[in-house]
LUMVEXLO-446375 format. One line per 2 residues: number of its first residue (from 0); their letters; for each residue x, y, z of C-alpha. Coordinates in nm, 2 decimals. Example, Ala and Ser with C-alpha at 12.3 -4.5 7.8 and 13.67 -1.06 7.14 Angstrom:
<sites>
0 = AS = 1.23/-0.45/0.78; 1.37/-0.11/0.71
</sites>
This chain:
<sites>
0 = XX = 33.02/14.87/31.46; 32.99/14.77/31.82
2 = XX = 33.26/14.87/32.09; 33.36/15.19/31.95
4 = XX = 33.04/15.31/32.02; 33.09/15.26/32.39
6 = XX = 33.46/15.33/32.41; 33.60/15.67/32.23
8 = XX = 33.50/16.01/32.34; 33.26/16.11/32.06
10 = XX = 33.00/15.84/32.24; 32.66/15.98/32.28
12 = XX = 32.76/16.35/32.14; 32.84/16.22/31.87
14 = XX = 32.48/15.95/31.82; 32.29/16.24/31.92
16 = XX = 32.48/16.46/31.67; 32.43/16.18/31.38
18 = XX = 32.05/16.16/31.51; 32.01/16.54/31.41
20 = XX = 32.23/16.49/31.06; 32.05/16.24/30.95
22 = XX = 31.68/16.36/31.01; 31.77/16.68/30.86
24 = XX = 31.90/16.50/30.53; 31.59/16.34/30.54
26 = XX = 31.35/16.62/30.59; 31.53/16.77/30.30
28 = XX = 31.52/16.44/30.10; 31.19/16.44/30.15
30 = XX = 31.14/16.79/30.02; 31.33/16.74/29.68
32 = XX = 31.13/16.40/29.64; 30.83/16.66/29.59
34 = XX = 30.99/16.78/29.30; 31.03/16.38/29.18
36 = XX = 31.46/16.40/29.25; 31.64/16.23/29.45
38 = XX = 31.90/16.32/29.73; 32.12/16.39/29.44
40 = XX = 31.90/16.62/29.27; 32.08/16.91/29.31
42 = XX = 32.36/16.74/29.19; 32.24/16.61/28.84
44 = XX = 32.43/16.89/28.68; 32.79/16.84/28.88
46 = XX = 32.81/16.46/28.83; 33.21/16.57/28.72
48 = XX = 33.26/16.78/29.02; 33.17/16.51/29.24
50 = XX = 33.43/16.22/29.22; 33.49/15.88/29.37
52 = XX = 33.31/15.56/29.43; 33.62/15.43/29.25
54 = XX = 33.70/15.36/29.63; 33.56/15.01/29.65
56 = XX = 33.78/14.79/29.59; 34.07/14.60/29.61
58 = XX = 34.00/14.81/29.58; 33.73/15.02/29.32
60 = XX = 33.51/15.26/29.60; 33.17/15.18/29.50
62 = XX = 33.15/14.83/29.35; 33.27/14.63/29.64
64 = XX = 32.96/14.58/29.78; 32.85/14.34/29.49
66 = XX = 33.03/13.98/29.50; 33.18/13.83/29.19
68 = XX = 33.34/14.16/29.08; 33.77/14.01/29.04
70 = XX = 33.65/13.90/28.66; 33.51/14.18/28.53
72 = XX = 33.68/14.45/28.27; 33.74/14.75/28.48
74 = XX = 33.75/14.94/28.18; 33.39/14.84/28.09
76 = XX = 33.24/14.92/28.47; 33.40/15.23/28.50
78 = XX = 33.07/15.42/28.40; 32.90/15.20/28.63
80 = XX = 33.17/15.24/28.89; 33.12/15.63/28.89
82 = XX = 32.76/15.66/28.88; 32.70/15.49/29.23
84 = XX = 32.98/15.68/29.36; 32.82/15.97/29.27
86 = XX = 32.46/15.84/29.37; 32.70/15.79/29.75
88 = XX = 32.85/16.20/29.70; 32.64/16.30/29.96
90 = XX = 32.74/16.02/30.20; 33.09/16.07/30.14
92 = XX = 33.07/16.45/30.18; 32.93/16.41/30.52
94 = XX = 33.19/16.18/30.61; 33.44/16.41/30.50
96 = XX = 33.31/16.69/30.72; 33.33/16.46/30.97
98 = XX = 33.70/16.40/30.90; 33.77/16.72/30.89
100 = XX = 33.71/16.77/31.25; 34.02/16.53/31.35
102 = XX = 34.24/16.61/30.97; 34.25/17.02/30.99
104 = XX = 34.49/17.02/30.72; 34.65/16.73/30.60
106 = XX = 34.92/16.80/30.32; 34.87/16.50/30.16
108 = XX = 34.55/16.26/30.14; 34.60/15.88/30.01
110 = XX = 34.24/15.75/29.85; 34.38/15.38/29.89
112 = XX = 34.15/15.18/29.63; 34.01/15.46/29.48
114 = XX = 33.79/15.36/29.16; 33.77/15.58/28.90
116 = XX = 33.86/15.87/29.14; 33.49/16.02/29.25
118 = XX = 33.60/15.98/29.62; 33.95/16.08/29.53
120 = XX = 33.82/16.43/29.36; 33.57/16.48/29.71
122 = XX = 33.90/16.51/29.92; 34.05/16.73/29.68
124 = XX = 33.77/16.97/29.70; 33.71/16.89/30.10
126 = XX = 34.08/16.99/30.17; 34.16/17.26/29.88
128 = XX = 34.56/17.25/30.06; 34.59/16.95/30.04
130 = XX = 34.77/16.69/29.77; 34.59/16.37/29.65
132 = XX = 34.71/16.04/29.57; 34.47/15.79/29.41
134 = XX = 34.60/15.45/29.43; 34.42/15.13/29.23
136 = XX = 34.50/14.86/29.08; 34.34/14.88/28.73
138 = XX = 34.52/15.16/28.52; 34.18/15.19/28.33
140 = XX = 34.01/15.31/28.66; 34.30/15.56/28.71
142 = XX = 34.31/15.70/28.40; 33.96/15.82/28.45
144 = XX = 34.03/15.95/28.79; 34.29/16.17/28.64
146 = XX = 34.06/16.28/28.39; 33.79/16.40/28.65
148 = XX = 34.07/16.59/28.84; 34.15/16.74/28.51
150 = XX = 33.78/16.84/28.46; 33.80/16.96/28.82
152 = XX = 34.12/17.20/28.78; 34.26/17.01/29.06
154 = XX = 34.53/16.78/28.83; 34.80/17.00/28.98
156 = XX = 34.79/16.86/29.33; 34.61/16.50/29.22
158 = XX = 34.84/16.21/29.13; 34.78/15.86/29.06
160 = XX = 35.00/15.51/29.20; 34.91/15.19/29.04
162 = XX = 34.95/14.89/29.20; 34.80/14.62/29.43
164 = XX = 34.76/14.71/29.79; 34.95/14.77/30.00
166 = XX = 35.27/14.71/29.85; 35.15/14.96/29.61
168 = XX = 35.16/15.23/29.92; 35.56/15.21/29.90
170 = XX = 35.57/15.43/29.59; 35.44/15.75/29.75
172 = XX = 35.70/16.02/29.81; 35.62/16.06/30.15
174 = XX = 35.39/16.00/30.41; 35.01/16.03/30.43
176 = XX = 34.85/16.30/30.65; 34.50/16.11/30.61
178 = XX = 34.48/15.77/30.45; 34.14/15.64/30.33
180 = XX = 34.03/15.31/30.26; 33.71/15.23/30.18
182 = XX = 33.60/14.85/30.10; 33.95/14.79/30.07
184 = XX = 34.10/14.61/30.35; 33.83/14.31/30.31
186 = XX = 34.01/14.23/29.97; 34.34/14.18/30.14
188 = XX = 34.40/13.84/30.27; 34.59/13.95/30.58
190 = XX = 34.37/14.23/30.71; 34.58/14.26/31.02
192 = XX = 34.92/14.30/30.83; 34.77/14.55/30.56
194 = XX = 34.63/14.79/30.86; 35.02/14.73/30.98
196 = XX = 35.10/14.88/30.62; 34.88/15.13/30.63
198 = XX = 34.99/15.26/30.96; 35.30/15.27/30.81
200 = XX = 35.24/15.49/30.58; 35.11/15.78/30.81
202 = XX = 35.34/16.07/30.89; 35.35/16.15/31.29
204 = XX = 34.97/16.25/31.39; 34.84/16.11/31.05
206 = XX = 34.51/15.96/31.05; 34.39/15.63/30.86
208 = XX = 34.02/15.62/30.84; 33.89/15.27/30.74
210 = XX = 33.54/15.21/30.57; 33.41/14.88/30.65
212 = XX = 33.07/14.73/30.76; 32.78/14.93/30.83
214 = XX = 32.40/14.76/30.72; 32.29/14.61/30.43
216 = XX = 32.14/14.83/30.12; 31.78/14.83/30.13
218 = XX = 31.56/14.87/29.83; 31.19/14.72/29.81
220 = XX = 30.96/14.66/30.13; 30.93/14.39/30.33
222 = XX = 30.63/14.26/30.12; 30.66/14.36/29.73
224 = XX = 30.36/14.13/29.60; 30.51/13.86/29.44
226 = XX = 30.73/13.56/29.59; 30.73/13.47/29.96
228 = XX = 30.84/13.83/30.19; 31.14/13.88/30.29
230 = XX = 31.33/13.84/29.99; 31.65/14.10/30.04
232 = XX = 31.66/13.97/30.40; 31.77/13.61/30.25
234 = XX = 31.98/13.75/29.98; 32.18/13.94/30.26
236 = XX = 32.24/13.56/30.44; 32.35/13.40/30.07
238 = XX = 32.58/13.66/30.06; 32.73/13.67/30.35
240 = XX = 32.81/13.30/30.32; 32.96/13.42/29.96
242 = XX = 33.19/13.68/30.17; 33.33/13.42/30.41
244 = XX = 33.41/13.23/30.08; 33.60/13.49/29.94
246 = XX = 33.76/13.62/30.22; 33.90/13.21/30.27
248 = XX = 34.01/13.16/29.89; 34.22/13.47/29.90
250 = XX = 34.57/13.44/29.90; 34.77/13.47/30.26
252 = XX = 34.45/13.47/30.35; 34.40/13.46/30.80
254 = XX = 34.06/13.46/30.98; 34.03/13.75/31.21
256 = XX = 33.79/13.88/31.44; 33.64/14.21/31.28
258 = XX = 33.69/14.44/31.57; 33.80/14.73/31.38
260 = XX = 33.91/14.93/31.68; 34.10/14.66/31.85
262 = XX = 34.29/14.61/31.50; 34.39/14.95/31.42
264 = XX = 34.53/14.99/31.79; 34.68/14.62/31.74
266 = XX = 34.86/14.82/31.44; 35.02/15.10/31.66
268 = XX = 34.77/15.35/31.62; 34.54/15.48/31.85
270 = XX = 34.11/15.46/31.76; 34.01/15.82/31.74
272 = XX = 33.65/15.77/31.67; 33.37/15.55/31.50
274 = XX = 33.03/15.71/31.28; 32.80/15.58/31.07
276 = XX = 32.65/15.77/30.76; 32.38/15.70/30.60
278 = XX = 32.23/15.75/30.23; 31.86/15.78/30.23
280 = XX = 31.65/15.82/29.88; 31.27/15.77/29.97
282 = XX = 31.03/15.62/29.73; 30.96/15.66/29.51
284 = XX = 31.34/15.71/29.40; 31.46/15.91/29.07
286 = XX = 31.65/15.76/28.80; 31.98/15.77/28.88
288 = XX = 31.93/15.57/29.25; 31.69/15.32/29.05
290 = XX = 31.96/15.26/28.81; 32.17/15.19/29.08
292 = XX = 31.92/14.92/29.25; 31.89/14.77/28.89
294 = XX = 32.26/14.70/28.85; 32.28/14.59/29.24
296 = XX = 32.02/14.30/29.20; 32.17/14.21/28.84
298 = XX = 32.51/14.20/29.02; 32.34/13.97/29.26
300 = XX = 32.12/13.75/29.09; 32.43/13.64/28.87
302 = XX = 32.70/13.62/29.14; 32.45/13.45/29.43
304 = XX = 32.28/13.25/29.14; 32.38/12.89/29.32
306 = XX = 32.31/12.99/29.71; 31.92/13.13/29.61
308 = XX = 31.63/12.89/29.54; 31.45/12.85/29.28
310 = XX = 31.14/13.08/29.39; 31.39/13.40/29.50
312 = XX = 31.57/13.33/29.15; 31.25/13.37/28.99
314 = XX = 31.13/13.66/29.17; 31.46/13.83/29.12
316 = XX = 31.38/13.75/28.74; 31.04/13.94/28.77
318 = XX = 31.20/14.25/28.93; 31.48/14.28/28.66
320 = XX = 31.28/14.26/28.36; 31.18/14.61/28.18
322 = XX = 30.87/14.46/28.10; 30.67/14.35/28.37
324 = XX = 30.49/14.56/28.60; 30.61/14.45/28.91
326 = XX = 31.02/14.50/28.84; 31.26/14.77/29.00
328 = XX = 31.26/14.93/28.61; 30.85/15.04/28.73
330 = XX = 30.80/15.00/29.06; 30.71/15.34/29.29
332 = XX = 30.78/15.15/29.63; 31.20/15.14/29.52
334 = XX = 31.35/15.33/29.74; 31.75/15.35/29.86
336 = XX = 31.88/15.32/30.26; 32.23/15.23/30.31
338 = XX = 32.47/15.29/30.54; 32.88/15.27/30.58
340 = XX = 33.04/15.30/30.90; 33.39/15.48/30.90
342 = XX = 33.65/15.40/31.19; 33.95/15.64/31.24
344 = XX = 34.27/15.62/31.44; 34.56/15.85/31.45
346 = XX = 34.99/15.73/31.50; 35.10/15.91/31.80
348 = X = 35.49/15.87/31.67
</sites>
């Protein structure tokens, strides 16, 4: 999230720019938490007309920022999957607007691990010229994402691929005007020859914008009253030695310096521009985002179960049980910050 801060044109236009975004989504946050909603508020009512998440993951969009996920029944999560992308519409519609500075009017827009389809349904109503491919690996996940774009009345320009990435790529008709991947690429063991792929896949002046990184969820403050402080702070470092493990056990898989710019031009495009976006839902947060932190810290509690000690087990115990006072199900301190960081680049030929 580094060097592209300091390299590409948007530089401090675009920070100060961000700065203003992101106060005013808060000062308006802040507003609807008066009324006891959350950033999504207004949004209770379209939860179909929003559409993605499904873009985590090897990708599903939304659950790949919980470990242990390449068991589970796709089929089951889906509702799960589809919530928090819609919890993250907002973040994903301000990344859009974003991309639709650089993408004017792309004719045909590749969501590459796209879920369920939330994200997928977004560029669909983003770019209203434009054609949609959702590709996945889990039929289950796709066959819900054509649903939504059938709920949408966009199913005449929204098709589906399945198939594992990036081979799965070589079925589309022709190439991609914008290809998204978010959470994707970290799946892949050979992140350097999948962005090759990708490239590949762009017509002439076709733009691949990668979501990767950004900062670690917060929900609960620093202090929350019982165990020692600090708690998400040493979850983040048990999980980050559970990411290096996964990225090693993949298959093919090759260490590589995350430098996201200096990849996508080492793939023969050139690095257009880098933001970050953020999702912000003050405490005390409304049902929907603390459904979202109680399925996060389940996720984790199960997956990270070996790398926490004993005292953060049992404090993560306490804060996912419905019946005590101090768990995420009662608490009016929960709150949601997150934020994703999107990198673009564009093939010149």
């Amino acid at each position: 999230m580094a060097d592209e801060h300091h390299n590409h044109r948007h530089h401090q236009g675009h920070r100060d720019q961000s700065d203003r975004d992101e106060q005013g989504h808060r000062d308006e946050q802040g507003h609807r938490d008066q009324g006891h909603q959350d950033e999504q508020g207004d949004r209770d009512e379209q939860g179909s007309r929003d559409a993605q998440g499904g873009n985590g993951h090897a990708g599903h969009h939304g659950h790949h920022d919980h470990p242990g996920h390449t068991d589970l029944d796709w089929a089951v999560m889906a509702p799960q999957l589809e919530a928090q992308a819609e919890l993250f519409a907002p973040l994903y519609e301000r990344a859009m607007a974003w991309l639709a500075k650089e993408v004017t009017e792309p004719g045909l827009i590749v969501d590459a691990g796209s879920g369920p389809g939330v994200v997928s349904c977004l560029f669909a109503e983003t770019f209203p010229g434009a054609r949609v491919v959702a590709v996945d690996s889990s039929e289950p996940l796709l066959e819900r994402a054509r649903a939504r774009a059938a709920r949408l009345g966009v199913a005449d320009r929204f098709a589906t691929v399945a198939g594992e990435l990036p081979e799965a790529l070589g079925e589309l008709e022709y190439p991609a005007d914008l290809l998204w991947a978010s959470n994707s690429l970290h799946h892949l063991g050979d992140q350097r020859a999948a962005l090759a792929a990708f490239a590949e896949r762009l017509a002439p002046g076709g733009t691949l914008a990668l979501l990767e990184g950004g900062l670690p969820a917060r929900f609960l403050p620093r202090d929350i009253g019982i165990g020692r402080p600090g708690l998400q702070e040493r979850i983040d470092a048990v999980q980050a030695d559970w990411f290096a493990r996964m990225r090693a056990e993949l298959p093919g898989s090759v260490a590589v310096t995350e430098d996201w710019p200096a990849l996508l031009t080492a793939a023969g495009l050139k690095h257009t521009g880098t933001r970050s976006f953020l999702l912000d839902l003050p405490a005390p947060v409304a049902d929907r985002g603390r459904s979202y932190v109680v399925a996060s810290l389940t996720w984790l509690r199960e997956a990270l179960e070996d790398g926490l000690d004993a005292e953060d087990s049992a404090t993560l115990d306490r804060l996912l049980d419905p019946e005590d006072e101090a768990s995420v199900h009662r608490r009016n301190d929960l709150f949601v910050l997150k934020a994703h960081t999107v990198y673009t680049a564009v093939r010149t030929s």
